[in-house]
Each structure stands twice: as structure tokens, then as C-alpha cells.
MDTraj code that builds the backbone (N, CA, C; nanometers):
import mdtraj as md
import numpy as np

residues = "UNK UNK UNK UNK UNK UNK UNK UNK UNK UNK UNK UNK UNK UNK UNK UNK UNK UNK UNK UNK UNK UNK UNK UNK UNK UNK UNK UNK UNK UNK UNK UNK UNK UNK UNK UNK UNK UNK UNK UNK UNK UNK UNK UNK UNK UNK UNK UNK UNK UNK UNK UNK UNK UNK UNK UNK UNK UNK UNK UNK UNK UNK UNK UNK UNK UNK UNK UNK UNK UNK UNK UNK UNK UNK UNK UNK UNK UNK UNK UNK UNK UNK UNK UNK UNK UNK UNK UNK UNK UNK UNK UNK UNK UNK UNK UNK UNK UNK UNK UNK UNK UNK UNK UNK UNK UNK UNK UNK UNK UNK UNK UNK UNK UNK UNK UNK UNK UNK UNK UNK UNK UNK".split()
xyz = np.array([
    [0.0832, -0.1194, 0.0000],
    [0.0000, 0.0000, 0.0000],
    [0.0876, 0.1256, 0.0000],
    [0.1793, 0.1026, 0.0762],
    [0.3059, 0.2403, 0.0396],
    [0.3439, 0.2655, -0.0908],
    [0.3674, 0.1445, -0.1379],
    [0.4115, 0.2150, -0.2497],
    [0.2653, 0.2724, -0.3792],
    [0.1541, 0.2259, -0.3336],
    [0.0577, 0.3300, -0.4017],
    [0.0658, 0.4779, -0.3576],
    [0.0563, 0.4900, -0.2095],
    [0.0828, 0.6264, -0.1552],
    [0.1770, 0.7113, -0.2111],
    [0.3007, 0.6236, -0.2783],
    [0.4122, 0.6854, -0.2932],
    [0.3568, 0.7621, -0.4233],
    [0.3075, 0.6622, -0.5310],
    [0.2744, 0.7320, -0.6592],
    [0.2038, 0.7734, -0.6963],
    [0.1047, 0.7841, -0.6084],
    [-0.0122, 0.8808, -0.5964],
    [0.0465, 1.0356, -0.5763],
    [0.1459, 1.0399, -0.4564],
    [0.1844, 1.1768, -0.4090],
    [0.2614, 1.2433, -0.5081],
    [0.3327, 1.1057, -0.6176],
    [0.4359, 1.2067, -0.7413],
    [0.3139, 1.2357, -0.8294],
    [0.2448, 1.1461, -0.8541],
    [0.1823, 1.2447, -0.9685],
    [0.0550, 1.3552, -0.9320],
    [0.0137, 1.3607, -0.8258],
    [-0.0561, 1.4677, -0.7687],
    [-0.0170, 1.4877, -0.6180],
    [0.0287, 1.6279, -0.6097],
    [0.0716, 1.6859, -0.4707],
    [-0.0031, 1.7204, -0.4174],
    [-0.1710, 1.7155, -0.4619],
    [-0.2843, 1.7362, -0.3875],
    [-0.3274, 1.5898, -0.3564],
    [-0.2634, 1.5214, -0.3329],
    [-0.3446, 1.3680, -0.3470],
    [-0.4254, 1.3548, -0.1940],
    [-0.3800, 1.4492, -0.0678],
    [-0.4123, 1.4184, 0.0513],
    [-0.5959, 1.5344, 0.0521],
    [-0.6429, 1.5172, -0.0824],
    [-0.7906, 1.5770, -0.0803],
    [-0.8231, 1.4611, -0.0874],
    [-0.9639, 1.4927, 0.0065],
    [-1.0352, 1.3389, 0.0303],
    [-1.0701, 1.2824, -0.1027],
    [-1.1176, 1.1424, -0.0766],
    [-1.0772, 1.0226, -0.1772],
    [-0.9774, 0.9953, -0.1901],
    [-0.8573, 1.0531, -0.1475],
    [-0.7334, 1.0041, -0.2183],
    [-0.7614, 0.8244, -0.1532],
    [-0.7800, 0.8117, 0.0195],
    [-0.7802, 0.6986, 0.0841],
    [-0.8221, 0.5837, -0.0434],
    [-0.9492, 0.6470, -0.0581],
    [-1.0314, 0.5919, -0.1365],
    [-0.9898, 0.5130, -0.2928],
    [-0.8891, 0.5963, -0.3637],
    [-0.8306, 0.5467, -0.4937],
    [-0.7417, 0.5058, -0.4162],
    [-0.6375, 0.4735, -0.3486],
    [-0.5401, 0.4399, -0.2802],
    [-0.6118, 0.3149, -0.2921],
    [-0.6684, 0.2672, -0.1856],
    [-0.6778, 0.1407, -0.1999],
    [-0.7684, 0.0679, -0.3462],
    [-0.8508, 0.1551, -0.4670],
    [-0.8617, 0.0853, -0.5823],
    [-0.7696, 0.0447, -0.6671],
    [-0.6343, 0.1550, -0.6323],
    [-0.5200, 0.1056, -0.7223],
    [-0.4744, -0.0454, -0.6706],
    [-0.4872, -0.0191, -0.5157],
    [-0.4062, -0.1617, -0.4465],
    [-0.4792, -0.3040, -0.5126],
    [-0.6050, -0.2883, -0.4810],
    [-0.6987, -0.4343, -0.5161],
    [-0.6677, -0.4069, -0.6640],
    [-0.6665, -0.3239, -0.7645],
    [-0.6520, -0.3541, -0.9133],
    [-0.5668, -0.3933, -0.9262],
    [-0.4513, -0.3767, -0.8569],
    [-0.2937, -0.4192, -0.8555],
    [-0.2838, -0.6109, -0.8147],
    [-0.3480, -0.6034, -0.7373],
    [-0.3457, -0.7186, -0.6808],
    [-0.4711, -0.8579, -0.7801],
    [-0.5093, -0.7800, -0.8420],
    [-0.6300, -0.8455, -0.9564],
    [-0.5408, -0.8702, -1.0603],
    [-0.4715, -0.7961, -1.1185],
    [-0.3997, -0.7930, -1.2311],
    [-0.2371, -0.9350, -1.1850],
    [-0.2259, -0.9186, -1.0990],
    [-0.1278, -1.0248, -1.0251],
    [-0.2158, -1.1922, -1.0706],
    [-0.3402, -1.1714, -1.0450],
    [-0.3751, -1.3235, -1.0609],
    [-0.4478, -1.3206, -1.2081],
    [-0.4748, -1.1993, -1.2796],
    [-0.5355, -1.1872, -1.4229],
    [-0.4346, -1.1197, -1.4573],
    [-0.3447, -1.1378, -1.5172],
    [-0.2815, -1.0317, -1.5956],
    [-0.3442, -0.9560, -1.7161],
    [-0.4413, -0.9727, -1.7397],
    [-0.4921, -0.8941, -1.9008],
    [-0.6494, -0.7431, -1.7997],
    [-0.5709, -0.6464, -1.8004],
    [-0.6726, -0.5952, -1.7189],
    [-0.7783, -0.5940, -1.7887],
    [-0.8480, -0.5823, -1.9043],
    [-0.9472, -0.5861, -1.9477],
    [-1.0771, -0.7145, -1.9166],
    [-1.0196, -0.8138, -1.8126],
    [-1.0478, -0.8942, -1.7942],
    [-1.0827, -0.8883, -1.6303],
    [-1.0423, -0.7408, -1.6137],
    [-1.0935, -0.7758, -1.4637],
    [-1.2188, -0.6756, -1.3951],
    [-1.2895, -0.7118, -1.3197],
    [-1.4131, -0.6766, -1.3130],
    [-1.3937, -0.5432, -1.2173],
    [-1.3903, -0.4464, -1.2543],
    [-1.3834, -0.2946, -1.1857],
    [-1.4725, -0.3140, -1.0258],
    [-1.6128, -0.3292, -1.0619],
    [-1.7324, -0.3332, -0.9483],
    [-1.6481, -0.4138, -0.8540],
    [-1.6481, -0.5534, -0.8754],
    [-1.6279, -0.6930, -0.7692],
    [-1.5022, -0.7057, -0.7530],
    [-1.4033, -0.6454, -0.7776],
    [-1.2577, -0.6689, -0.7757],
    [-1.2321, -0.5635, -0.6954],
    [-1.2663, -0.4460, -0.7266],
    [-1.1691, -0.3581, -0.6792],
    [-1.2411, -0.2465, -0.5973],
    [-1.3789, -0.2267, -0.6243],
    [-1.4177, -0.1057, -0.5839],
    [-1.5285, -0.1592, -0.4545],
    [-1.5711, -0.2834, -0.4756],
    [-1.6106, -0.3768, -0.3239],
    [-1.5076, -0.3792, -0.2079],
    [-1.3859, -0.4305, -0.2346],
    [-1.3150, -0.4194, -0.1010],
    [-1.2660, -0.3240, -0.0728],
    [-1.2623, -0.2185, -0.1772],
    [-1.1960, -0.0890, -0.1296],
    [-1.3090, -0.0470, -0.0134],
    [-1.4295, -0.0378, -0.0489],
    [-1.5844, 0.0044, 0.0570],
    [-1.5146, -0.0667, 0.1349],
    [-1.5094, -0.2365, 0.1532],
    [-1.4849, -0.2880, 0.2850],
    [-1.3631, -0.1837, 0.3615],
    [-1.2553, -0.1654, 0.3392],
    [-1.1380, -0.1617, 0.3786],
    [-1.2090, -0.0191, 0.4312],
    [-1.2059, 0.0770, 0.3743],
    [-1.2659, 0.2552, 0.4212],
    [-1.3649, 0.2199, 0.5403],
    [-1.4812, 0.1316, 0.5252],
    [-1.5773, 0.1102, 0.6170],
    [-1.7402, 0.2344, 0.5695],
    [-1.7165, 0.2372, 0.4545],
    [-1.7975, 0.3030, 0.3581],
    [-1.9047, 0.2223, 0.2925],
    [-2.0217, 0.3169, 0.2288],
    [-2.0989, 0.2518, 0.1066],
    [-2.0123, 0.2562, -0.0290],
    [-2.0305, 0.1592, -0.0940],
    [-1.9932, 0.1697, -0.2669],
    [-1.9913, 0.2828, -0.3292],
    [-2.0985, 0.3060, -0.3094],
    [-2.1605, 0.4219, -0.4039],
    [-2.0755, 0.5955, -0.3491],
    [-2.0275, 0.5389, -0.2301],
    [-1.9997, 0.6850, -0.1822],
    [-1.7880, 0.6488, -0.2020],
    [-1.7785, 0.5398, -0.1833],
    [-1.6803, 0.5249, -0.2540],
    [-1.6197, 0.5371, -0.3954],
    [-1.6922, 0.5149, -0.4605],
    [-1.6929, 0.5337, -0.6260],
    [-1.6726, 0.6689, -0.6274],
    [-1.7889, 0.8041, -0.5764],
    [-1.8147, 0.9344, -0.5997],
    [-1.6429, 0.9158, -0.5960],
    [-1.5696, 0.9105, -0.4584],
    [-1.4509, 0.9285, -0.3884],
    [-1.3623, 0.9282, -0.4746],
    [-1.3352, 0.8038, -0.5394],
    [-1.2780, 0.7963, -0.6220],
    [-1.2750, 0.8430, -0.8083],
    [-1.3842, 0.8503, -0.8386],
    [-1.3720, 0.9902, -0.9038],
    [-1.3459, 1.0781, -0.8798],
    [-1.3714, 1.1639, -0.7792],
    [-1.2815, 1.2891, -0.7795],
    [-1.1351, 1.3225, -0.7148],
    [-1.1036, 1.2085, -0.6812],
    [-0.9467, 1.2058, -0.6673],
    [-0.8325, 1.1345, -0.7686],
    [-0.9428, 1.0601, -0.9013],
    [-0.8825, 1.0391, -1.0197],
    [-0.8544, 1.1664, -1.1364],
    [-0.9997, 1.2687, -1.0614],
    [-1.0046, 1.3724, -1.1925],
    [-0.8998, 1.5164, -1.1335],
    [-0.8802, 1.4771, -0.9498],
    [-0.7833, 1.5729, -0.8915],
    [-0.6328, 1.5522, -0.9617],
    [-0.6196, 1.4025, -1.0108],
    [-0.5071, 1.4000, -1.0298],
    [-0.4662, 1.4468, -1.1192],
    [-0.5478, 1.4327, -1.2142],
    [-0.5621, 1.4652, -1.3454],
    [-0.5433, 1.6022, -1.4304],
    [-0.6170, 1.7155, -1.2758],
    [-0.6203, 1.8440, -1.2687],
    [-0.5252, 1.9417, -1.2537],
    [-0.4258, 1.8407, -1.1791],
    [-0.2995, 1.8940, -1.1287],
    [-0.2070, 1.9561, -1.1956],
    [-0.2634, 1.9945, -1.3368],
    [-0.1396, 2.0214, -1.4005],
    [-0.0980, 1.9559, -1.5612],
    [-0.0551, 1.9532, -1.6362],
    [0.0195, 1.8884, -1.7387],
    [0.1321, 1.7852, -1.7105],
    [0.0327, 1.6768, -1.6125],
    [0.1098, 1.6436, -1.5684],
    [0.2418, 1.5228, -1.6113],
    [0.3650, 1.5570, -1.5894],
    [0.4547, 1.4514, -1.6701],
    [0.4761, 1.3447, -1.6291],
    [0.4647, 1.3205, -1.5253],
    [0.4786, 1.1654, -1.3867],
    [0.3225, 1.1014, -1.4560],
    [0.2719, 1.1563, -1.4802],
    [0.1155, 1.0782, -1.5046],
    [0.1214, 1.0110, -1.6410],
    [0.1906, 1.0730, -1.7407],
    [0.2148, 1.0201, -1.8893],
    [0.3383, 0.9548, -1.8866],
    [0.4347, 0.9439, -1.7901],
    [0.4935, 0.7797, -1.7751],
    [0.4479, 0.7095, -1.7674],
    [0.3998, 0.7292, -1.6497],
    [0.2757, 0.6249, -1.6069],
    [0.1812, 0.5729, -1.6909],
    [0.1453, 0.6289, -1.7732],
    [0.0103, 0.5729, -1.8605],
    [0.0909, 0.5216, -1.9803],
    [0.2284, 0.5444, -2.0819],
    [0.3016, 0.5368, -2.1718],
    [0.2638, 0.6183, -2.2748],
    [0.1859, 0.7608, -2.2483],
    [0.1547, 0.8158, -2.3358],
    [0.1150, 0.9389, -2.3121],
    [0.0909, 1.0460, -2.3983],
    [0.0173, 1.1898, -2.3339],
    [-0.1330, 1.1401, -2.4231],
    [-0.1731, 1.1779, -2.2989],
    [-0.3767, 1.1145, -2.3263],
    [-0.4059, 1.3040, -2.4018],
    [-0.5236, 1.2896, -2.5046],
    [-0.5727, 1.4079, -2.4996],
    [-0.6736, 1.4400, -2.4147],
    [-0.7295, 1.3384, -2.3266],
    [-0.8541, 1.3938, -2.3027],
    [-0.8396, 1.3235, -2.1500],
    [-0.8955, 1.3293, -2.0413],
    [-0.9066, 1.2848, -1.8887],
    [-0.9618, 1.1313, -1.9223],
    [-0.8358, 1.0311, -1.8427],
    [-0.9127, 0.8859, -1.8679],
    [-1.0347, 0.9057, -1.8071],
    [-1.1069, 0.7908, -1.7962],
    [-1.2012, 0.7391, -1.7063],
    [-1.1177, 0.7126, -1.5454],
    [-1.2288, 0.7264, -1.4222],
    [-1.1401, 0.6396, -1.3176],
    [-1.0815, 0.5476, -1.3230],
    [-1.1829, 0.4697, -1.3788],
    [-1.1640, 0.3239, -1.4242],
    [-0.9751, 0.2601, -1.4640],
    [-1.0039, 0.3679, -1.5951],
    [-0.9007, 0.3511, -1.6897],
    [-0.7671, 0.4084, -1.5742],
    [-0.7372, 0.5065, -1.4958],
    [-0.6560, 0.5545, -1.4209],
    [-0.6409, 0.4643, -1.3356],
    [-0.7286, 0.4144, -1.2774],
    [-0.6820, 0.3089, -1.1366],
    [-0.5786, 0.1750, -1.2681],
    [-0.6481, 0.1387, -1.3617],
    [-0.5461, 0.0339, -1.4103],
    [-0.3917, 0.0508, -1.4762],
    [-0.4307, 0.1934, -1.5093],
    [-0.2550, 0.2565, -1.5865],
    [-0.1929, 0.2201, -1.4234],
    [-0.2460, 0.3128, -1.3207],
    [-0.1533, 0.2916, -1.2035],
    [-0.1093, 0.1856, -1.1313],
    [-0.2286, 0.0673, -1.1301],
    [-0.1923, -0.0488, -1.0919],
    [-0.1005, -0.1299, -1.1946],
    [-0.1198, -0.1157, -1.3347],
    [-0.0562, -0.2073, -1.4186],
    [0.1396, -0.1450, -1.4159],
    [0.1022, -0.0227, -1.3912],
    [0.2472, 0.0362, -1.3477],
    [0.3049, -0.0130, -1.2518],
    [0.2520, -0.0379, -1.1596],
    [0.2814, -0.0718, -0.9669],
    [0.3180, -0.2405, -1.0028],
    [0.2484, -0.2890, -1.0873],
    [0.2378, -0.4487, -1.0905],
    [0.3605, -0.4942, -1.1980],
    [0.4352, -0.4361, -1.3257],
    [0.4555, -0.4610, -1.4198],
    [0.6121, -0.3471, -1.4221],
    [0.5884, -0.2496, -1.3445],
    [0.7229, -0.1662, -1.3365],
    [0.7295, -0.1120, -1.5081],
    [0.6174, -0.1088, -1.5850],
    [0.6290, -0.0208, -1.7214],
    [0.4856, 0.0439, -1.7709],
    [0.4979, 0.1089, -1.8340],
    [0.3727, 0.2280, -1.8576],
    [0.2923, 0.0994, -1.9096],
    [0.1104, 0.0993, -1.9411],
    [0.0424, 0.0561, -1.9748],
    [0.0886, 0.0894, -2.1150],
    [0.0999, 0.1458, -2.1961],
    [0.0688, 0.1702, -2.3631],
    [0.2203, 0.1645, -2.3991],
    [0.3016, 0.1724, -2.3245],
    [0.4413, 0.0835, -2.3592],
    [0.4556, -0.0370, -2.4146],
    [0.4014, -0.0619, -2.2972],
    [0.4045, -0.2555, -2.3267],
    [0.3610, -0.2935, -2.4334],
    [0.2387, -0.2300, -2.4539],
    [0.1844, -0.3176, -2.5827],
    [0.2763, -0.2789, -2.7380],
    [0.2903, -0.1629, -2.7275],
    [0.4174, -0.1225, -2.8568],
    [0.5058, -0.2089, -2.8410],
    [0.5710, -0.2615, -2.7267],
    [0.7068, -0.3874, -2.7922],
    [0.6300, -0.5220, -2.8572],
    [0.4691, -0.5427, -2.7968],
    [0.4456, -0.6560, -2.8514],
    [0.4186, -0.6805, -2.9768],
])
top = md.Topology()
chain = top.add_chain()
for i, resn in enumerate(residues, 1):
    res = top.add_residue(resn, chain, resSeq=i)
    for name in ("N", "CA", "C"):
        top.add_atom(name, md.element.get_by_symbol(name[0]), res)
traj = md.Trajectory(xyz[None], top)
């Protein structure tokens, strides 16, 4: 879990606005989904990742989700940001989805290379 904290805080220095807790631990369970599925497209956002995150906070879903949207779109906000387009292997034109952000970060955390990297060597 530290080391989500860690890369949460490089690519947004606002990350300690609430939700951050909240994506903190969706990156962790996506991270940890992608460990036993490696193909993230294969892993179920709702039941994987955004259920135990509620457990872990001691929250509803639904108020977890809000959470984590707006500490995916804080990150996002922060700037032009350059730590975030390592991370993803690319400059996005437009704000991912949460969705799509919790897996660039976990597939980063899990794989040690940008999401849209990888697939260019394959």
C-alpha cells in the first residue's frame, strides 16, 4: 500500500484531498487483480476492486466510487502532468475514465512499465 501512496503523491501533490484513501486502496486491489489476471481488461472494476476498497474505508460503494472519481479527476487536474504520462506510456488528450486511471496505475505498480508501452514492444 506504500508504495501506491508513494505514486499517488508524485503524480498529484494534492493527493491528501479526500478520496485520495479511497483510490489508494482501488489502485491496491486492481494491482493485486492484475497479479492473478494479468490482461486488465479482464478484470471486473465493481467486484474486484471497488467492493473491497468500501470494505477496507468502512464506507458505502456508491460513496466510494463518488470518492474515487474525484481524486482520479484531482489527479488529473494537477497540471500537465509529466509523472502521469509515464505512467500511462503516453500523453492522453482527453481525462481517462477512473476506471481507466486506477489500471494505468496499478498495471504500473504491478509490471514496473507504462500501460501503452508494453503493448508497442508486442
Amino acid at each position: 500500500m506504500e508504495q501506491v501512496m508513494d505514486l499517488l503523491a508524485e503524480i498529484s501533490p494534492s493527493i491528501s484531498l479526500p478520496g485520495s484513501e479511497s483510490l489508494a486502496y482501488a489502485i491496491f486491489y486492481a494491482a493485486k487483480a492484475l497479479q492473478e489476471t494479468p490482461v486488465p481488461g479482464a478484470i471486473h472494476i465493481t467486484k474486484s476492486v471497488y467492493s473491497p476498497a468500501a470494505e477496507k474505508t468502512g464506507k458505502p460503494q456508491t460513496a466510494v466510487i463518488r470518492a474515487i472519481n474525484r481524486a482520479a479527476n484531482n489527479c488529473w487536474m494537477d497540471g500537465q502532468n509529466v509523472r502521469l504520462n509515464e505512467i500511462i506510456g503516453t500523453t492522453l488528450p482527453t481525462r481517462p475514465k477512473p476506471r481507466e486511471f486506477i489500471l494505468y496505475c496499478s498495471y504500473y505498480l504491478t509490471y514496473g512499465k507504462p500501460y501503452h508501452k508494453s503493448f508497442e514492444e508486442v
